[in-house]
C-alpha positions in Angstrom: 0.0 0.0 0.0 1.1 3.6 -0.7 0.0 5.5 2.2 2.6 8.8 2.0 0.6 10.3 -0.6 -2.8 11.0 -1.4 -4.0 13.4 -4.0 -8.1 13.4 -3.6 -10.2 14.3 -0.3 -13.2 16.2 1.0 -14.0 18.1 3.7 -16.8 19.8 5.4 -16.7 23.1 2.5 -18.3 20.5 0.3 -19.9 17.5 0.9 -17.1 15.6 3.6 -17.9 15.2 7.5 -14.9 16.4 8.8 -13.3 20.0 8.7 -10.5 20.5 7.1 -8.6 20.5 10.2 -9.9 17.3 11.1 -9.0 15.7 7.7 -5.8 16.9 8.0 -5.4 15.6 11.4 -6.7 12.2 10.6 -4.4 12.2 7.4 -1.2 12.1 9.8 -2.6 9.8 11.8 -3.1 6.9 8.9 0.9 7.7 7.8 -0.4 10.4 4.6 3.0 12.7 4.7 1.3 14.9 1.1 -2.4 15.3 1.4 -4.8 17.5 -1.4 -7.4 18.9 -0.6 -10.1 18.5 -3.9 -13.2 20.0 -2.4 -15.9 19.7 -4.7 -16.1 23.2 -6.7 -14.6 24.9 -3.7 -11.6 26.3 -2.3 -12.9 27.6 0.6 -11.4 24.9 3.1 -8.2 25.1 1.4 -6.4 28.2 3.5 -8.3 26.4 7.0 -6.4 23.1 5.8 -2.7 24.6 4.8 -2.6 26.1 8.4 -3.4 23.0 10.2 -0.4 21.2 7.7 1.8 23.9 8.8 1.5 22.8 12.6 1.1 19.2 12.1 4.3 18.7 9.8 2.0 17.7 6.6 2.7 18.8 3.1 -0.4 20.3 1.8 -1.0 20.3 -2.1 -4.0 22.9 -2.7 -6.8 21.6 -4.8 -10.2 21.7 -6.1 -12.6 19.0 -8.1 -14.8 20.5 -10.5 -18.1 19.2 -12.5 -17.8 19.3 -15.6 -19.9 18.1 -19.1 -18.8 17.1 -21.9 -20.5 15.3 -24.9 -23.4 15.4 -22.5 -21.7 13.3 -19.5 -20.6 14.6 -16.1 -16.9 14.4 -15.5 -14.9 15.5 -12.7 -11.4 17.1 -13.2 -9.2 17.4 -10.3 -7.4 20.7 -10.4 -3.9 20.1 -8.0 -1.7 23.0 -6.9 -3.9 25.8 -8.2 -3.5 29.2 -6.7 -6.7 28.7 -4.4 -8.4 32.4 -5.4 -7.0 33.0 -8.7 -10.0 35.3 -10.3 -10.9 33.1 -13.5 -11.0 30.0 -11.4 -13.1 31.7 -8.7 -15.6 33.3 -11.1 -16.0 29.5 -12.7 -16.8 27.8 -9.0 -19.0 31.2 -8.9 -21.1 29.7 -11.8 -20.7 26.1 -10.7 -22.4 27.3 -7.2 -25.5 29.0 -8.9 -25.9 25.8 -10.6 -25.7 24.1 -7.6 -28.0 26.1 -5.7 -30.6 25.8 -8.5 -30.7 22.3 -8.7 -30.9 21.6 -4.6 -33.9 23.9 -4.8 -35.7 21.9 -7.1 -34.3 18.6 -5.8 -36.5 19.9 -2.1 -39.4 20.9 -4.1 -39.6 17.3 -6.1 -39.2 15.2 -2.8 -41.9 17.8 -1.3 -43.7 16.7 -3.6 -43.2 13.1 -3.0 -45.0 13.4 0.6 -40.8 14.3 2.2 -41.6 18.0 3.4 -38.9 19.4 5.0 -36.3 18.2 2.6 -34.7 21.3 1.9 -34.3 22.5 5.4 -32.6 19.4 6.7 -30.2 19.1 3.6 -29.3 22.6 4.4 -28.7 21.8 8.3 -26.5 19.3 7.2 -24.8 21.5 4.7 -23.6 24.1 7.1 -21.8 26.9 5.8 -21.6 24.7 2.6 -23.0 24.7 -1.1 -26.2 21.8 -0.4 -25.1 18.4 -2.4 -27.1 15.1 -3.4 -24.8 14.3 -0.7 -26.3 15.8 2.0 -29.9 14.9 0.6 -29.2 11.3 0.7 -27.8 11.9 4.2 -31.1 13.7 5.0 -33.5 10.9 3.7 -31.5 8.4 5.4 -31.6 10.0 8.8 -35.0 10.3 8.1 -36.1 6.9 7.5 -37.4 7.4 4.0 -33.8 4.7 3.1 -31.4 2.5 4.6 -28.1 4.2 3.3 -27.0 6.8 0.8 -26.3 4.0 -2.1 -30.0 3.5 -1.8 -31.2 7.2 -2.1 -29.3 7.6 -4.9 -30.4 4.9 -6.4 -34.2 5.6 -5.3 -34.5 8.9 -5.7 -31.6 11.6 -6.6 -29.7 10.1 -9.6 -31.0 11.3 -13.1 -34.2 9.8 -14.2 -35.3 9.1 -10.6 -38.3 11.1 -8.8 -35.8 13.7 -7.4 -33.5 13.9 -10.0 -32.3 17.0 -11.7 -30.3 17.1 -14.7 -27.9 19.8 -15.3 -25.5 21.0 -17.7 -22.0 21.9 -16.0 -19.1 24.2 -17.8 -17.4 22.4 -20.1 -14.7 20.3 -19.8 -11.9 22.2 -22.2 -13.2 25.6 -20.2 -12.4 23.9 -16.7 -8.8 22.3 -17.9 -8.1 25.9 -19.0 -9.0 27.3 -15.6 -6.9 25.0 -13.6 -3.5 25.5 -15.8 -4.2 29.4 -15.7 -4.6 29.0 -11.7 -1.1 27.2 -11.8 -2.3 23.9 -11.4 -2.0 20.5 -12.9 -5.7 19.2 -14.5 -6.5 15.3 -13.5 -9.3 13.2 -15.0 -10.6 11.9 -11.3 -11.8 7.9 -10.9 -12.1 7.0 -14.7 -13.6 4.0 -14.1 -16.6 5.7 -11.7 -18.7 6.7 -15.5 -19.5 3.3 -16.6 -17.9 4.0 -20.1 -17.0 1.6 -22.6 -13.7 1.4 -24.0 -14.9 3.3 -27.0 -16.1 6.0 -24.6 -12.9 6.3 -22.7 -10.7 6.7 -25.6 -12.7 9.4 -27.1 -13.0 11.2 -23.3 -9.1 10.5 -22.9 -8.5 11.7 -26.3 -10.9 15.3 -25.4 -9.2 15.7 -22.0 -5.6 15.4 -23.4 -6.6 17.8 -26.6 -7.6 20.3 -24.0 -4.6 20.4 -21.8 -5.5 18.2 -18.9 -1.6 16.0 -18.0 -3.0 13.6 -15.8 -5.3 10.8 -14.6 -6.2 8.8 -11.5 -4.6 5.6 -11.6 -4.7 4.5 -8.0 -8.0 4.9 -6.7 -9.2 4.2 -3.3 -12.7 3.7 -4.4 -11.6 1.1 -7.3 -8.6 -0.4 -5.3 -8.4 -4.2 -7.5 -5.3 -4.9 -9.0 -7.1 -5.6 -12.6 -8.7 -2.4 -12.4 -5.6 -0.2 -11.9 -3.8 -2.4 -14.5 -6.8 -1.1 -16.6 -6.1 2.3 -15.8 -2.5 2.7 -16.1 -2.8 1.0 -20.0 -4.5 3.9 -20.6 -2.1 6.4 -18.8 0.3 5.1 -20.9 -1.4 4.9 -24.2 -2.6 8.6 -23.7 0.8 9.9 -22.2 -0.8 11.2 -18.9 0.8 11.7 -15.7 -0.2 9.6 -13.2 -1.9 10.0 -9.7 -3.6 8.3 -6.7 -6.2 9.6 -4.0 -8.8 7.9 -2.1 -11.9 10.2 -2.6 -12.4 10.2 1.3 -15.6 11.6 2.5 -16.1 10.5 5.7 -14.7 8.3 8.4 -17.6 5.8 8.5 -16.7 3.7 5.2 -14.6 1.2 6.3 -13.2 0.8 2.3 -12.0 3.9 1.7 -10.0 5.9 3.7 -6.8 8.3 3.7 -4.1 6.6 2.2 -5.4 3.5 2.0 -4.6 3.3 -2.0 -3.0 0.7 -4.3 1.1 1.2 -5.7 1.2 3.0 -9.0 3.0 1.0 -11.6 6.6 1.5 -11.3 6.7 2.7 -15.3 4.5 5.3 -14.7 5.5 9.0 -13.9 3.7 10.4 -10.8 1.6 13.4 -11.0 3.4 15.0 -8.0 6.7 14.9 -10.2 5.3 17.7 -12.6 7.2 20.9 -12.2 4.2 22.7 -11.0 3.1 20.7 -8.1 7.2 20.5 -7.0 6.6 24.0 -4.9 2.9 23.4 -4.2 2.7 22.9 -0.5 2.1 24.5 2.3 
């Protein structure tokens, strides 16, 4: 396992149940020596999270996921080392919020509808000081008793084409690249495998993201840990000549299969994200 680095987390400025201090904290206690920070569309835990790396001796790579479409699919890039409140990047997670916003509006007014009053308060208690996510909605209906776990109100009611689903169209993925390399950051096509894309698929997404300037993909992932599946993903790393990385996607502390650090090796061929000349400097 390669536990001394791990380039994809969330915290509490998006949808992740601890702080960014807390993260930080419990990313030196699992062995995690370089932690990013990748809130969803958000830097705002980033300057919270560098100070609590300073006093606990961890490196901290500022960083950012952001939603993106393309060819009418979500993707997520993972922007790594950007200057946290650079103006172009800040006026694109400016737009990304309002979409947000919107769509958790009508997400509470559809399970409203459904006979789950209330919906929008509690997803918003949960939020905090935060943007409201599906995230918090599934943990809403779940504490409420209207499902078992998050998997299942997804499934049930906030994914696309259920009762409470709300499609959306997100900036574009050549717009979002662009923002991240202007911010001084490294752009990273996060957990490939997550979109359910054939091989066609991939090759033309692969093909887009490299066009567009992105250098990297994720290749370790603590979400798809199997041996065959990161063999899978580093083929592709190589064929595409990407950079690549590794991060766990930790949410929360209460999924016992993904956690800081806990991450398969990269393949010893590969070149690792964290070598790029950008990210070299980018650290608290």
């Amino acid at each position: 396992m390669s536990a001394c680095i791990d380039l994809h987390s969330h915290s509490t400025a998006s949808d992740g149940r601890l702080t960014p201090t807390e993260l930080v904290t419990r990313a030196r206690a699992k062995g995690v020596a370089t932690l990013a920070l990748t809130d969803h569309d958000t830097t705002a835990g980033v300057a919270e999270a560098q100070a609590a790396a300073e006093e606990q001796g961890l490196r901290l790579i500022p960083g950012v996921e952001i939603s993106t479409t393309w060819a009418r699919r979500d993707f997520h890039i993972v922007g790594l080392g950007v200057a946290a409140q650079h103006p172009g990047l800040q006026t694109l997670l400016a737009e990304i919020d309002a979409i947000r916003r919107e769509r958790a509006l009508t997400i509470g007014r559809k399970l409203a509808r459904h006979g789950m009053p209330g919906a929008w308060e509690g997803a918003s208690a949960r939020a905090g000081a935060a943007t409201i996510t599906r995230s918090h909605y599934a943990g809403w209906l779940v504490a409420e008793g209207h499902v078992n776990t998050p998997n299942e109100a997804f499934h049930k009611w906030l994914r696309k084409g259920r009762p409470a689903g709300v499609s959306v169209r997100w900036p574009g993925m050549e717009r979002a690249v662009a923002c991240i390399r202007e911010a001084g950051g490294v752009a990273v096509l996060a957990h490939p495998l997550a979109y359910g894309l054939t091989g066609a698929w991939m090759r033309r997404v692969l093909t887009a993201f490299r066009d567009a300037g992105g250098e990297a993909m994720e290749v370790a992932c603590g979400t798809r840990p199997r041996p065959v599946d990161v063999a899978r993903l580093a083929e592709w790393a190589r064929r595409y000549a990407l950079l690549a990385s590794q991060g766990s996607d930790f949410h929360h502390p209460d999924n016992p299969w993904v956690d800081l650090g806990r991450l398969p090796r990269l393949p010893a061929d590969l070149t690792p994200v964290w070598h790029h000349p950008r990210l070299c400097n980018a650290a608290s």
